[in-house]
Structure formats: C-alpha cells, structure tokens
C-alpha positions in Angstrom: 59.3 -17.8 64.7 58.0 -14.5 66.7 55.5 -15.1 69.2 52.7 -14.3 67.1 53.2 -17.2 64.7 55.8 -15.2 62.1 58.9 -16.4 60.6 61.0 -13.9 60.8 63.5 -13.5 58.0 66.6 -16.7 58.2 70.0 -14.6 59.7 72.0 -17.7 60.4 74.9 -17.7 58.8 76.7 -20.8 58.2 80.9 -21.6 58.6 80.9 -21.4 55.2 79.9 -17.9 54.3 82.2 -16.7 57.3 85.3 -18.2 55.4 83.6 -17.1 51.9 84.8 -13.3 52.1 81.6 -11.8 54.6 83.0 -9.8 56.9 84.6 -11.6 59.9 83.8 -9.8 63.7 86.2 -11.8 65.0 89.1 -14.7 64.2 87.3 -17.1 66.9 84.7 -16.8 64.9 85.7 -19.3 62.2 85.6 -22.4 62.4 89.4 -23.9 61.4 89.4 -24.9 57.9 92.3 -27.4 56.9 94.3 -27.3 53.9 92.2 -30.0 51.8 88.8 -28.1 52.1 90.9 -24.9 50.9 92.3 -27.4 48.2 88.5 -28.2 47.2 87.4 -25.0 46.5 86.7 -24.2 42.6 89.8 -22.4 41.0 89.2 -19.2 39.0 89.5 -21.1 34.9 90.8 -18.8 31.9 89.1 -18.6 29.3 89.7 -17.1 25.7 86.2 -16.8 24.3 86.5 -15.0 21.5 82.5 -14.0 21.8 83.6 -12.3 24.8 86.5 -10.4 23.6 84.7 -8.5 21.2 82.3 -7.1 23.6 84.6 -3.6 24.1 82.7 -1.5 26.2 82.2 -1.4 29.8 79.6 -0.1 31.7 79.7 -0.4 36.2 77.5 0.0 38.7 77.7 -0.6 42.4 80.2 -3.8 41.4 78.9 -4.8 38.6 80.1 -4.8 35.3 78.2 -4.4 31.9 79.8 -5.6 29.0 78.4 -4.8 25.3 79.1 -3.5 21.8 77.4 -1.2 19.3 78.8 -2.7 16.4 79.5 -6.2 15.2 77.6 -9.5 15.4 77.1 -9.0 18.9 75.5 -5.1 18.5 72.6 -4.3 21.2 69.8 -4.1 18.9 68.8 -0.9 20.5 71.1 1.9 21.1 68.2 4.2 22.8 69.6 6.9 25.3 66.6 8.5 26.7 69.1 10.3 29.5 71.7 11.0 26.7 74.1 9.6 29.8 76.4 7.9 26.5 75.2 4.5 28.3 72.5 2.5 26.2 69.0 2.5 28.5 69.0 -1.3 28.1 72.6 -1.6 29.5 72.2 1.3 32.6 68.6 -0.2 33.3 69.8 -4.0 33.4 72.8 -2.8 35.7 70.3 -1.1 37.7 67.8 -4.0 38.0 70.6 -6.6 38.9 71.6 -3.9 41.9 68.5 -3.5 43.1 66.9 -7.3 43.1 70.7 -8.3 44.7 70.2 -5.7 47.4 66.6 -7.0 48.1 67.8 -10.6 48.0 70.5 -9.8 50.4 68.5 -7.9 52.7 66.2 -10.5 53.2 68.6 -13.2 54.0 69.7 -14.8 51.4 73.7 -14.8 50.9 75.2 -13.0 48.4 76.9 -15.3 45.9 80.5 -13.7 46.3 79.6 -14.8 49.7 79.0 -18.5 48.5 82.6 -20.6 49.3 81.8 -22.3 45.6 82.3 -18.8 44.1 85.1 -17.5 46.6 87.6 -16.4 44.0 84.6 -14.7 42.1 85.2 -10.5 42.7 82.5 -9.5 40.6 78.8 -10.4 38.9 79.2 -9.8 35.3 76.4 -9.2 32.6 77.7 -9.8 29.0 75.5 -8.6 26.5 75.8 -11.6 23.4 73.7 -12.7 20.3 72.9 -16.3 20.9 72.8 -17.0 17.0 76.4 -16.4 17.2 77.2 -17.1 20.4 75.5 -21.0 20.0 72.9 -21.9 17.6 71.1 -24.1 20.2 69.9 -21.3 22.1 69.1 -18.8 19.8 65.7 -18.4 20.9 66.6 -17.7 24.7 66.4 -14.2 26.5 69.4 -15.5 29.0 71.5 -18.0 30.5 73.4 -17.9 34.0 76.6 -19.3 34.5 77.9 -21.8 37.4 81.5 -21.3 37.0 83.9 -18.7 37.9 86.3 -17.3 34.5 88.6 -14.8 33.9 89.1 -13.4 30.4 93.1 -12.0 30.0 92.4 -11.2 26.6 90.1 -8.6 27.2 92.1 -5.4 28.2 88.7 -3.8 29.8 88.4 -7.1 32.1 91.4 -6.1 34.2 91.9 -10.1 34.4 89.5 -10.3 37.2 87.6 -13.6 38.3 83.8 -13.4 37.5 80.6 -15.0 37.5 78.3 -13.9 35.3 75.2 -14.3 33.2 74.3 -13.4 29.4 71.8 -11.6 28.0 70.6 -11.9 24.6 71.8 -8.8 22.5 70.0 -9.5 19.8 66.3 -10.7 20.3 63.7 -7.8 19.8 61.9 -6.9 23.0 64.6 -8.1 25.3 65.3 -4.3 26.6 61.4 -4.9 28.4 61.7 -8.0 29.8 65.1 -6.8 31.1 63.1 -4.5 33.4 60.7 -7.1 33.8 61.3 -10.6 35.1 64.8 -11.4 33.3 67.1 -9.9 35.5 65.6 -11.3 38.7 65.3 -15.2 36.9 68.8 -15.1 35.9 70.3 -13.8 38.9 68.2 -15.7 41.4 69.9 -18.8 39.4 73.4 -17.4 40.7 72.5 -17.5 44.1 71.0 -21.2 43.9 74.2 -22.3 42.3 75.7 -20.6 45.5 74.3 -23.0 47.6 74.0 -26.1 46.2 75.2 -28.3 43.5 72.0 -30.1 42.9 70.6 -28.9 39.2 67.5 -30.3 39.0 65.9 -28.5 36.6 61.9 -28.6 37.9 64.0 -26.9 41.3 66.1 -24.4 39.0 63.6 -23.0 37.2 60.6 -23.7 38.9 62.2 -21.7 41.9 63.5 -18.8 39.8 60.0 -18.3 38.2 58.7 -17.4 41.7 62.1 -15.0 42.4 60.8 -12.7 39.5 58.4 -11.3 41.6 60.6 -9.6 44.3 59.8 -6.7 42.1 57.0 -7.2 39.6 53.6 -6.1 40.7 51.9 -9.4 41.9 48.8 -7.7 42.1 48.7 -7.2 37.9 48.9 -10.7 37.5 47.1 -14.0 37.3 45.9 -14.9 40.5 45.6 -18.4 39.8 49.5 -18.5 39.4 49.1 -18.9 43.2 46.3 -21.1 43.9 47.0 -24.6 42.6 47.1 -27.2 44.8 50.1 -28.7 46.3 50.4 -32.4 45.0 48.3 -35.0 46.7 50.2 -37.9 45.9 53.5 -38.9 44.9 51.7 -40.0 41.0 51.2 -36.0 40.9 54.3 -35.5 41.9 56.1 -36.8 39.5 53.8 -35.8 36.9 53.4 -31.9 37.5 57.0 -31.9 39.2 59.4 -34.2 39.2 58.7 -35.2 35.3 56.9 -31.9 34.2 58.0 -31.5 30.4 58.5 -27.5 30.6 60.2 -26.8 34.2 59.1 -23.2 33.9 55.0 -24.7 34.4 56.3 -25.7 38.2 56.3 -22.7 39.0 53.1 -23.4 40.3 54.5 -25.6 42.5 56.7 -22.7 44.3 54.1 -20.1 44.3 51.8 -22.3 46.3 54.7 -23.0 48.6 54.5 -19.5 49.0 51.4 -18.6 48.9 50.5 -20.5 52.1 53.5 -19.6 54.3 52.8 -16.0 53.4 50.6 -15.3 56.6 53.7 -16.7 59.0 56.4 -14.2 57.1 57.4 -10.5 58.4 56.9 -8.4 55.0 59.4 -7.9 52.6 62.7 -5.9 53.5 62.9 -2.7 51.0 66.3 -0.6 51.8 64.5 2.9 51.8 67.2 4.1 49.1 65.6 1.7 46.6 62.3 2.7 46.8 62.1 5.5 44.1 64.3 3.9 41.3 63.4 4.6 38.4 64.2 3.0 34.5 65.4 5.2 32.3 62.2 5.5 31.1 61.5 6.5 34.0 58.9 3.7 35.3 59.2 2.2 38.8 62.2 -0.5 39.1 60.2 -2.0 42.0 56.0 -2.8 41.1 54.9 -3.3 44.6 56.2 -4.1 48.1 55.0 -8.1 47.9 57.2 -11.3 47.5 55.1 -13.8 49.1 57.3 -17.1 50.4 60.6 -15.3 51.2 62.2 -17.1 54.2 60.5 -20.3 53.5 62.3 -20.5 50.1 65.1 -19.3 52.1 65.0 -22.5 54.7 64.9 -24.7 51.4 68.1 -23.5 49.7 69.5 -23.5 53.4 68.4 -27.5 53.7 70.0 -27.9 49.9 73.2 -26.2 51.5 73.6 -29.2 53.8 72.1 -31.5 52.0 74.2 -31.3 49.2 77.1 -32.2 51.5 75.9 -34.9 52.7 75.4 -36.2 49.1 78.8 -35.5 48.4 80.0 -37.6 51.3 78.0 -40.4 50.7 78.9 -40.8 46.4 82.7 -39.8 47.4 82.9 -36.3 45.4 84.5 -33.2 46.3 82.2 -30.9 47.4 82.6 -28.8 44.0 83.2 -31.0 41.8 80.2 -32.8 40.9 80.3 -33.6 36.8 77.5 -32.5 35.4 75.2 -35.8 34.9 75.6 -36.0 38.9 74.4 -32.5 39.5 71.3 -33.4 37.2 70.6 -36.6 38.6 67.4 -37.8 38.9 67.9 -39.8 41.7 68.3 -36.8 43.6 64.7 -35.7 43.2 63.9 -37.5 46.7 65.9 -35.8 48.9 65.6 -32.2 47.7 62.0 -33.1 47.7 62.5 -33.7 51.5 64.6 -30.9 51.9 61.0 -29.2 50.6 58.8 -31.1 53.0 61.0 -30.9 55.8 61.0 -27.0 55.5 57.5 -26.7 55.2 56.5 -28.8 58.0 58.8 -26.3 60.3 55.6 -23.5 59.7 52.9 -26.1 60.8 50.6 -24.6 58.9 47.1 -26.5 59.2 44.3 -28.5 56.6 44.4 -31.2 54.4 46.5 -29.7 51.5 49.2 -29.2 53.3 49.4 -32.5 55.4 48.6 -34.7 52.0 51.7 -33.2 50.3 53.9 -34.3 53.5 52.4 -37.6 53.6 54.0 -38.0 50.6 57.1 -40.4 50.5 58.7 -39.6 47.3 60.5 -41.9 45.2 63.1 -42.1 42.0 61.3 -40.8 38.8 62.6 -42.1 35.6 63.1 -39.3 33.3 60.8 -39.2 29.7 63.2 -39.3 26.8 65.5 -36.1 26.1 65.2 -34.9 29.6 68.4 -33.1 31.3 69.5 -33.4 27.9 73.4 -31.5 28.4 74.5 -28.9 26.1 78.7 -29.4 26.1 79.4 -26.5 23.5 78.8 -24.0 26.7 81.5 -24.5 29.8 79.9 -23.7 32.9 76.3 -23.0 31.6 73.8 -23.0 33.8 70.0 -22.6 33.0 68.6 -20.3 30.2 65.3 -18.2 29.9 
C-alpha cells in the first residue's frame, strides 16, 4: 500500500511460479525442490477424443491455438470473413480476445497459468471449437466449459503432440460469435487461471469470481449499476443463503462486485499495455470497452490466500498437492476457510463503516448443500465449469 492509501498491483511471486517455467534471474533464486514435489506435479494424460480429432483446422495467435472445422457435426455455424483473411471472424476474433484479456491479466499481476506449477507441462492455451449436442448431451445449452487438466492429443497430426490446457467453445449455438467478443472469452479463461492457483472448486467462488473477470474489458459504464451495489452479507444466515448455498452460482456475482466495488478507491488503475489499446474485432468494434476493472489486486490477494491455503488443506487431509479427487475439490466443508481467505484479504484494506465490519464479524460455518448441488458430470475428464 502507497503512502496515499493505494494498493498497488500484487508483484510477489511465489517459489512456485519461479520453478513453474517464469523466467529465472538467477539459480539462487529458487528455492530447492526435492525429487517427491517434482514427483507430485500433474503428468501431461493422452487422450484420443475422437470429438477433438475431427476438428482439422488450426488457427494461432501469439501462442495460442484455434482449433475448428467447417464441415461436419462440429461445423462453426458461421463461416463469416469480413477481412477475407481465410480465418472465420469468430475464430481470429476469439484468438484475439483470449490474447488480449491474458495480456491484461498478466500485466496486472496475476500469474499466467503456464506459469502455474499444476499446469507446468502445459506449452500452450488451446480453444477447441465443439458442438455440445455432440460433444455431451448434458451440456448442450452451454456457451463454454474450461478445462483443469493438461492433455495431449497424438492422433491429431495438426496438434504436433504438444501438452495443453484448454477450453471449448460452443460451435454450434446461434449468437455465440457475440458473446465471444463479449464476456465469454474473459469467464472461461479467468477459470484457467483460478485452476492455476488452487484446487478448491467451489462453485459460488468459480463462477461467482469469473462473472466479475468479464469486465476487464466490457464497458462497466453500459451496464447495471446495481450489479455493484448490493450489500455484503450481514450475517452468516445470509451468507449461506446468497453465497454459500445460492442455487445459480452465476447470481454471486454480486457478491464479488461489491468486493470490488469498495476496494476500488485503494487500487492504482488498471494496467493497459499501450499496444492493446486500439484492437479492433473484425468487425471492427473495440476489443477493450473502457479502461475500468474495479477490484483487481484485491481479487488478486484472494486467489493468492487460496494458493496457500490450499496447501495447507492438502497437508492436513494427507493428499498430494494435485491430486485432490473431485468430491474433495467441491467439498463443502471447505466453504469456511476460502471464506476466510476472503475476509482475511479484505481486512488488509481497512476500509471503514458498518458494511464492511459486519461481513468480517462474521464467523462462517459448514453449509449443508440443498439436494443436486456440486452434482459431478463423469462423461467429461478434466472439466471444469461451463457458461
């Protein structure tokens, strides 16, 4: 925190990013790592998904890699070239979203997750381009899906058998081109960087979180202002009710942006590289709306405190850092201690009134989840959270 009271953007950069693949100043620099913790990390799987291997065509950008067809089950359901570049808009312009929100991201302190030691054998972010009523009939009405796990595909020629994380967008679904300039590419891919730095998947924390991420660079301004104004909880009744147990994660949302919305005032504004500024779609409209994303290096302390907290998890319940099974990332007994991990962070701005020193008076407790909640989905390996 600057003299003047502003919390200057979070640079620390902890052992485990060193070690991940950022670039090393010098060898005394990193801490030793023994052979078991190089054990633990998550191998690069295989994986011979046939929905995958038909995508044929290959579009990259900066490092990433679009995959996609024209024909088939899994065609774009738009094929507009408004550049006549050969490259369909709604692949170049997805490529060039993903680039752009990763670049503001890193730039404002949050790591990179090729940077992350749970996606160290990851060399690329992929975007695969599938129709969820093929690809699995539960999701069919999603508009994407992020993935936690780190795959290679040596069937597909175009692949060059390198490891990837990825996430999927729906090929299929009318409108999806929009929304891939809008919020879609920022939701899924802020998911990739919380998987980065925890293994706690709680979903009101997931999604909740990545509805705030879509506005790094949406146009704040245009929208509903009272997205930002409800009250932090007052007790810990409300907290489970309108967090903890909410019935559609996306509605906490709320929950974040008032996190944000009040440490606003203590935050230097938004880092913009300059050669980002005057991106444009193919369309040719703006890539970034305005130069506001309230809540930055608060939400940055958080994932920071999940980082560590997440360890200490794992030490306590006797699992490998990485290898968590599912039901244990979604655990509901969790919910406390991320929810401390939120208070904790929060207190650090010591920002004044009632609101805020209700919600930290708070001591919060196990919530017993309503019937069908963190219901899992086994027919997707490695499958994180949809929109």
């Amino acid at each position: 925190m600057s003299a003047n009271g502003v919390v200057a953007p979070a640079i620390q950069l902890p052992w485990k990013q060193f070690f991940a693949g950022g670039t090393i100043a010098c060898a005394a620099c990193v801490p030793s790592v023994s052979a078991q913790e190089l054990k633990d990390f998550p191998a690069c799987r295989t994986s011979k998904n046939q929905h995958r291997l038909e995508l044929e065509q290959k579009y990259e950008f900066n490092g990433i890699r679009v995959f996609y067809t024209q024909t088939g089950p899994h065609a774009l359901y738009t094929v507009a070239d408004l550049n006549r570049n050969g490259v369909p808009d709604m692949v170049e312009d997805a490529a060039l979203h993903l680039d752009t929100v990763r670049q503001i991201f890193n730039r404002n302190g949050f790591r990179d997750p090729l940077d992350s030691p749970r996606f160290r054998h990851a060399e690329s972010i992929d975007i695969d381009f599938l129709n969820f009523d093929v690809y699995s009939p539960e999701i069919t009405d999603k508009r994407g899906l992020s993935f936690s796990g780190v795959i290679r595909y040596p069937g597909s020629r175009i692949r060059a058998d390198k490891c990837a994380i990825s996430m999927a967008i729906n090929s299929s679904l009318k409108g999806n081109h929009e929304r891939v300039k809008d919020y879609l590419i920022p939701h899924e891919l802020f998911h990739l960087y919380q998987y980065g730095y925890t293994m706690f998947r709680a979903s009101w924390f997931l999604e909740g979180m990545a509805k705030w991420a879509e506005w790094v660079t949406l146009a704040e301004n245009d929208r509903n202002p009272t997205l930002w104004s409800t009250p932090l909880p007052a007790s810990a009744q409300e907290l489970n009710e309108r967090v903890f147990l909410n019935p559609n994660p996306y509605d906490v949302r709320h929950f974040w942006n008032r996190l944000a919305e009040l440490a606003k005032k203590k935050e230097f504004p938004m880092i913009v590289p300059p050669e980002l500024r005057n991106r444009r779609f193919a369309d040719g409209t703006p890539v970034i709306r305005d130069n506001i994303w309230r809540g930055r290096a608060l939400m940055l302390k958080i994932l920071e405190g999940l980082d560590a907290e997440d360890d200490a998890a794992a030490q306590e319940n006797k699992i490998q850092p990485y290898a968590w099974a599912n039901e244990e990332q979604r655990n509901t007994a969790h919910n406390p201690r991320l929810m401390k991990v939120v208070q904790r962070a929060l207190a650090s701005y010591g920002i004044a009134g009632a609101e805020v020193r209700q919600f930290l008076a708070i001591d919060p407790v196990p919530s017993t989840p309503r019937e069908g909640e963190n219901r899992l989905i086994p027919s997707i390996p490695g499958r994180g959270h949809e929109r």
